[in-house]
C-alpha positions as CSV (number, residue, x, y, z in Angstrom):
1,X,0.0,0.0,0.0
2,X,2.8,2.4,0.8
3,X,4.6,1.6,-2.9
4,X,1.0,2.4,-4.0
5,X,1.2,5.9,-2.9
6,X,5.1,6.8,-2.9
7,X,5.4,5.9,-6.6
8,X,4.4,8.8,-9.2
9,X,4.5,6.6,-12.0
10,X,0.6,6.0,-13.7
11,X,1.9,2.3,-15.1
12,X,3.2,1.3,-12.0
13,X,0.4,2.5,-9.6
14,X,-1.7,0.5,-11.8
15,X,0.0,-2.4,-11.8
16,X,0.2,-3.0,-8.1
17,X,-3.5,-1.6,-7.6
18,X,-4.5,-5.2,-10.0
19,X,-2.1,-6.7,-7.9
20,X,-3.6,-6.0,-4.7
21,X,-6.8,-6.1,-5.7
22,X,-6.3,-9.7,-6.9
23,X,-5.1,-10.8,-3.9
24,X,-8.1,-9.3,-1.8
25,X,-10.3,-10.9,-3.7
26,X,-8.3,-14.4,-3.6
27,X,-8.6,-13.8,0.4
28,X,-11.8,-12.5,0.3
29,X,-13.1,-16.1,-1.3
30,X,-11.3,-17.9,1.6
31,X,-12.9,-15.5,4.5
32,X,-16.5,-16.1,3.0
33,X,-15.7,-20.1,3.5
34,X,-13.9,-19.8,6.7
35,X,-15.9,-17.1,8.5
36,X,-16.5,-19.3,11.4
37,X,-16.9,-17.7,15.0
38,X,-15.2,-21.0,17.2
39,X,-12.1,-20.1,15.2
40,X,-12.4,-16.1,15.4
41,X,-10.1,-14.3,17.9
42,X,-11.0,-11.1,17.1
43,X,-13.2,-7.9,18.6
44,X,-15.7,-8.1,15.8
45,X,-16.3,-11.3,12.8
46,X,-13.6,-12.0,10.5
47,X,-15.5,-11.0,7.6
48,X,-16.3,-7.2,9.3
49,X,-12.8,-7.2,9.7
50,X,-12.2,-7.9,6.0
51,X,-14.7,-5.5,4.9
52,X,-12.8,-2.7,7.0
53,X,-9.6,-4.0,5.1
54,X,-11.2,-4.0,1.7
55,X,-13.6,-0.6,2.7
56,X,-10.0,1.5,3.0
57,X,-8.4,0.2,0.0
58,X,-11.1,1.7,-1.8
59,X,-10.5,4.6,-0.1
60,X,-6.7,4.4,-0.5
61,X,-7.3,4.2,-4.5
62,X,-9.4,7.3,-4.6
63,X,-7.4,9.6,-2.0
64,X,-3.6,8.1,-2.4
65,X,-1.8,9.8,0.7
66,X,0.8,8.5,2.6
67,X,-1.6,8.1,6.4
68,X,-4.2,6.4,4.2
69,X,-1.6,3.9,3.3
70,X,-0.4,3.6,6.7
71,X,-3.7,2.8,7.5
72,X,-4.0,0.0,5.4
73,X,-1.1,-0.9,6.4
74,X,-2.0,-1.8,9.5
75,X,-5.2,-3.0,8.5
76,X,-3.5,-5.4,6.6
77,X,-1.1,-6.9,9.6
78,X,-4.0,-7.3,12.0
79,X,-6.1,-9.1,9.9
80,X,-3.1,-11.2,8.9
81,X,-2.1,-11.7,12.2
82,X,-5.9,-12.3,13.1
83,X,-5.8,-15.2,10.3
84,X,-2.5,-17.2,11.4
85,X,-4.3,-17.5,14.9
86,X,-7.6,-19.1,13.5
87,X,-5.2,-21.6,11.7
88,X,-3.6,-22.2,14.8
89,X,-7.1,-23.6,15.8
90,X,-7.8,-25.6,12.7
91,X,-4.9,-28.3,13.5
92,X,-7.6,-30.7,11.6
93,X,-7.7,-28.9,8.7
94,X,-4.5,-28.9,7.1
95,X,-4.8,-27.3,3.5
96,X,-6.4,-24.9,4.7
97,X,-3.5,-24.0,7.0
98,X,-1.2,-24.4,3.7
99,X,-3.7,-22.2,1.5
100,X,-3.5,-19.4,4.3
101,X,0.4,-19.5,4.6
102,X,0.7,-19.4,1.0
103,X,-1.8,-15.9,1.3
104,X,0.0,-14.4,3.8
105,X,3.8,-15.3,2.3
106,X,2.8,-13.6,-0.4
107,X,0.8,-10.8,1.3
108,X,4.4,-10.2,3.3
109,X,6.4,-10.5,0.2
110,X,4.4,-8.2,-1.6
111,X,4.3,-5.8,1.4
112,X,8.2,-6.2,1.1
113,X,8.5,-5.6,-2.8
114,X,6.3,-2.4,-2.2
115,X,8.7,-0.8,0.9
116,X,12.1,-1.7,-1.9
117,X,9.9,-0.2,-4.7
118,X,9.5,3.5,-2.1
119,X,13.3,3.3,-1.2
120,X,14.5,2.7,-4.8
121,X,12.0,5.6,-6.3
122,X,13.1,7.8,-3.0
123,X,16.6,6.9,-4.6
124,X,15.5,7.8,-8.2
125,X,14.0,11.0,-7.3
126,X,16.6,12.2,-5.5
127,X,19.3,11.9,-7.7
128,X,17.5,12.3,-11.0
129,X,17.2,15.7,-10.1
130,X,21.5,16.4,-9.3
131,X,23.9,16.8,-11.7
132,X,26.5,14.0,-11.1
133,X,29.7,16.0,-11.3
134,X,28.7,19.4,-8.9
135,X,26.2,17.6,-6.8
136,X,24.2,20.9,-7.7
137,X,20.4,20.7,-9.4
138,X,20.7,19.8,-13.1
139,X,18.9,21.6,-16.1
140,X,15.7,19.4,-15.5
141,X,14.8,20.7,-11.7
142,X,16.0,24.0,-12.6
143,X,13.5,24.3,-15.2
144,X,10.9,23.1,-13.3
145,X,11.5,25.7,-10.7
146,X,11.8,28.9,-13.5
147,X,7.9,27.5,-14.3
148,X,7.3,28.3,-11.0
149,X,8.9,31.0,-10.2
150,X,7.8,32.5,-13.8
151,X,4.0,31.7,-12.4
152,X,4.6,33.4,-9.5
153,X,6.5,36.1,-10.9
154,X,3.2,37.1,-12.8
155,X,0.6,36.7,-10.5
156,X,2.4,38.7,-8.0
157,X,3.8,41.0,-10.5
158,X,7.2,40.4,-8.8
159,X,11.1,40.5,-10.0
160,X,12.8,37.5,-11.3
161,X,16.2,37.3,-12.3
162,X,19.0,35.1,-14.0
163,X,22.9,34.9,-13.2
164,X,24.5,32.6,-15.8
165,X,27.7,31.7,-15.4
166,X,30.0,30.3,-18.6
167,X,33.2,28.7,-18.3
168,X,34.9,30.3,-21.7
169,X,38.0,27.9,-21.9
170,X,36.3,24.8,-21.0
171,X,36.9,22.8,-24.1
172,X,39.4,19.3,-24.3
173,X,42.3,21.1,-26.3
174,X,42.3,23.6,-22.4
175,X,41.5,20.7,-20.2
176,X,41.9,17.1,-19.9
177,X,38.4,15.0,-18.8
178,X,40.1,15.2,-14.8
179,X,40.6,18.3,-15.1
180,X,37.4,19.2,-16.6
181,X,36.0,17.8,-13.3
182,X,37.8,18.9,-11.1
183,X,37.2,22.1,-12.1
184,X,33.5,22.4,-11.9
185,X,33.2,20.6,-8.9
186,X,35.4,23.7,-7.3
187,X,33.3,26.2,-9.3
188,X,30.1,24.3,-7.9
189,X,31.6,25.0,-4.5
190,X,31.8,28.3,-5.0
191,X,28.5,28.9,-6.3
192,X,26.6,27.1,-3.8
193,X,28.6,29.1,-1.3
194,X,27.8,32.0,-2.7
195,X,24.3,32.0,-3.2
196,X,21.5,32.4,-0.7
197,X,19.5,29.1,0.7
198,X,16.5,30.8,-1.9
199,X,18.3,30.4,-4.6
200,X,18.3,27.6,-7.1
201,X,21.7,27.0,-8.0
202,X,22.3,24.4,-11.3
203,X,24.6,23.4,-13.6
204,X,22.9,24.3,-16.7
205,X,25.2,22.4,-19.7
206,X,28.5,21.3,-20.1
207,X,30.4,24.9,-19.4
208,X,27.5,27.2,-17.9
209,X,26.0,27.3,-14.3
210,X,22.8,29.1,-13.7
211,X,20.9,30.8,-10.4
212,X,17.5,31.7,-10.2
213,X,16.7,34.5,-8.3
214,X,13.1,35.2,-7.3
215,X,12.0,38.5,-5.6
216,X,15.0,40.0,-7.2
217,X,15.9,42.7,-9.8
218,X,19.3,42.8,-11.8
219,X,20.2,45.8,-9.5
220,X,19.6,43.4,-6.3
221,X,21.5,40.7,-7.8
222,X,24.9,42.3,-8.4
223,X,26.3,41.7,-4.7
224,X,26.1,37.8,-6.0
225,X,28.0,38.9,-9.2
226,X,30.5,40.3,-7.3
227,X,30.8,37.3,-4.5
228,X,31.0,35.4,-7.2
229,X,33.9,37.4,-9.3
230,X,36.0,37.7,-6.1
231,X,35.8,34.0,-5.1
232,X,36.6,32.9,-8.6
233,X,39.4,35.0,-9.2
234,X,40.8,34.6,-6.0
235,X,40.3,30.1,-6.0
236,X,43.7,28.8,-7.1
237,X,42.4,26.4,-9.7
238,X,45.9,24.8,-9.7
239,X,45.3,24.6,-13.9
240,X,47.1,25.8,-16.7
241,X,46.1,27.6,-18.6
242,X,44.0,29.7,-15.7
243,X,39.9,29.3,-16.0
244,X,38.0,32.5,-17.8
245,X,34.7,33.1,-16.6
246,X,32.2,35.1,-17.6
247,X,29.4,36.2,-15.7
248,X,26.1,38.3,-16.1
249,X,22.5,38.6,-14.2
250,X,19.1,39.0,-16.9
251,X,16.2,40.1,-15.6
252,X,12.4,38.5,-17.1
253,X,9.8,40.9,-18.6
254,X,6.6,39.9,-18.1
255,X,5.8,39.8,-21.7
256,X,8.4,36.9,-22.1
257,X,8.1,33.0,-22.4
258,X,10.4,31.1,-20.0
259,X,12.3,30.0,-23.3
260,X,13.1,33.5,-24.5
261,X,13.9,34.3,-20.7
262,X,16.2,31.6,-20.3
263,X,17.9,31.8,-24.1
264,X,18.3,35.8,-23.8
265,X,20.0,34.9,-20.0
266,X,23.0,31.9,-21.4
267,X,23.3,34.4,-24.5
268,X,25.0,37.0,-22.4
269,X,28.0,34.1,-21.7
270,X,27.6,32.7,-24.4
C-alpha cells in the first residue's frame, strides 16, 4: 500500500493496484468459507474485519496519501495476524492451513517488494534531479523551478532574475576529462557558497552554471556577481592555462516565455 502511494509513475500504480486487488479478492473467497466464529479471535467477525480492510483500500485508491496507506497498512497486519491465529485452531484442517500460509507469504512479500519499490523511487527522485559531477540541481529541476517562479513572478507582479555563469576555456584542447571535473566541482563549490539558501543554483550544460533569483531585480542581484567574481578569481584552480569566466544577471519581462527568458540569459556568456 505504501509503494502504491510513494510511486508517481501511472503504469506502475496501476500495476500493483490489480495486484492487490487480486489478492483481496483471492482472500476475500477464503474468508467467506472460513468465517467461522469457534475459530475467530477477534473484537468483531472475520468477515467485518475484512470488509474494513477492503472498505480502506477503496479509499486508499481514490485519496492516495501517505496516512491512508499507513492505514492500510496496518489493516493489513492485524487481519493477517488475526488469520494465522484461527489456523492455529484448525490443527484438523490442514490445506487450509497451507492455502493461508501461501496468502499471507505472499501478502508479506508483496508488502516487502512495495517498501524496496519507495526506497529505490526515493533513490530515483533524488538523484534524478543532481547533476553527477557538482552535486548541484541539473537543467531538468531548474527548469521546473523557473515554471514556478515565472508563475509566481506574474501573478504577484514580482522581480525574477537570472545569473548565468560560462566557463569560456572549457573545451578538451584547455583541459583534460580530470581536469574538466575537477574544475567544476570547485566552481560548484563556490556557487553554492555564494548564493542564498533561496536560490536555485544548477549546472545548466556542459560549461554554464545558472541561479534563479526570485524577488530579485538585476540591481539586487549584483552583490552575487561580485561574491561570485572575487571568489573565482581569487580560488587557485591549480590549472594551466587559468579558467575565464564570464558572468552576467538578466532580468524577465513579463511579456516573455520562460524559453526566450532563459535563451536571452546563457546568450550574455555565451
Amino acid at each position: 500500500m505504501l509503494a502504491f502511494v510513494a510511486t508517481s509513475d501511472q503504469q506502475t500504480k496501476k500495476q500493483i493496484q490489480l495486484r492487490i486487488d487480486k489478492n483481496l479478492k483471492e482472500l476475500g473467497l477464503w474468508i467467506t468459507s472460513n468465517n467461522k466464529k469457534e475459530f475467530y479471535v477477534g473484537g468483531r467477525t472475520l468477515q467485518k474485519d475484512f470488509n474494513r480492510l477492503k472498505h480502506q483500500w477503496n479509499t486508499l485508491k481514490k485519496n492516495p496519501v501517505k496516512p491512508l496507506a499507513l492505514k492500510e497498512w496496518k489493516a493489513a497486519n492485524s487481519l493477517s495476524f488475526t488469520i494465522d491465529k484461527m489456523l492455529l485452531l484448525k490443527q484438523d484442517k490442514m490445506s487450509n492451513i497451507f492455502y493461508i500460509n501461501i496468502i499471507g507469504a505472499m501478502v508479506f512479500l508483496l508488502l516487502l517488494i512495495y517498501f524496496t519499490r519507495m526506497y529505490i523511487h526515493q533513490q530515483i527522485k533524488k538523484h534524478a534531479i543532481y547533476d553527477y559531477d557538482t552535486r548541484l540541481f541539473n537543467q531538468k529541476y531548474f527548469l521546473a523551478r523557473l515554471h514556478t517562479a515565472v508563475e509566481r513572478a506574474k501573478r504577484e507582479n514580482a522581480p525574477l532574475s537570472i545569473l548565468f555563469l560560462s566557463i569560456n576555456n572549457f573545451t578538451n584542447d584547455d583541459y583534460n576529462e580530470k581536469q574538466q571535473k575537477h574544475l567544476l566541482q570547485k566552481v560548484g563549490h563556490i556557487l553554492a557558497t555564494a548564493t542564498r539558501d533561496s536560490d536555485t543554483v544548477c549546472r545548466y550544460d556542459d560549461n554554464h552554471f545558472a541561479v534563479l533569483m526570485s524577488q530579485t531585480n538585476k540591481e539586487q542581484g549584483l552583490p552575487l556577481k561580485r561574491r561570485l567574481k572575487t571568489g573565482l578569481e581569487s580560488y587557485d584552480f591549480e590549472l594551466n592555462p587559468k579558467p575565464v569566466f564570464q558572468c552576467d544577471i538578466t532580468q524577465f519581462t513579463m511579456n516573455e516565455s520562460e524559453e526566450s527568458f532563459v535563451e536571452r540569459s546563457r546568450n550574455r556568456t555565451a
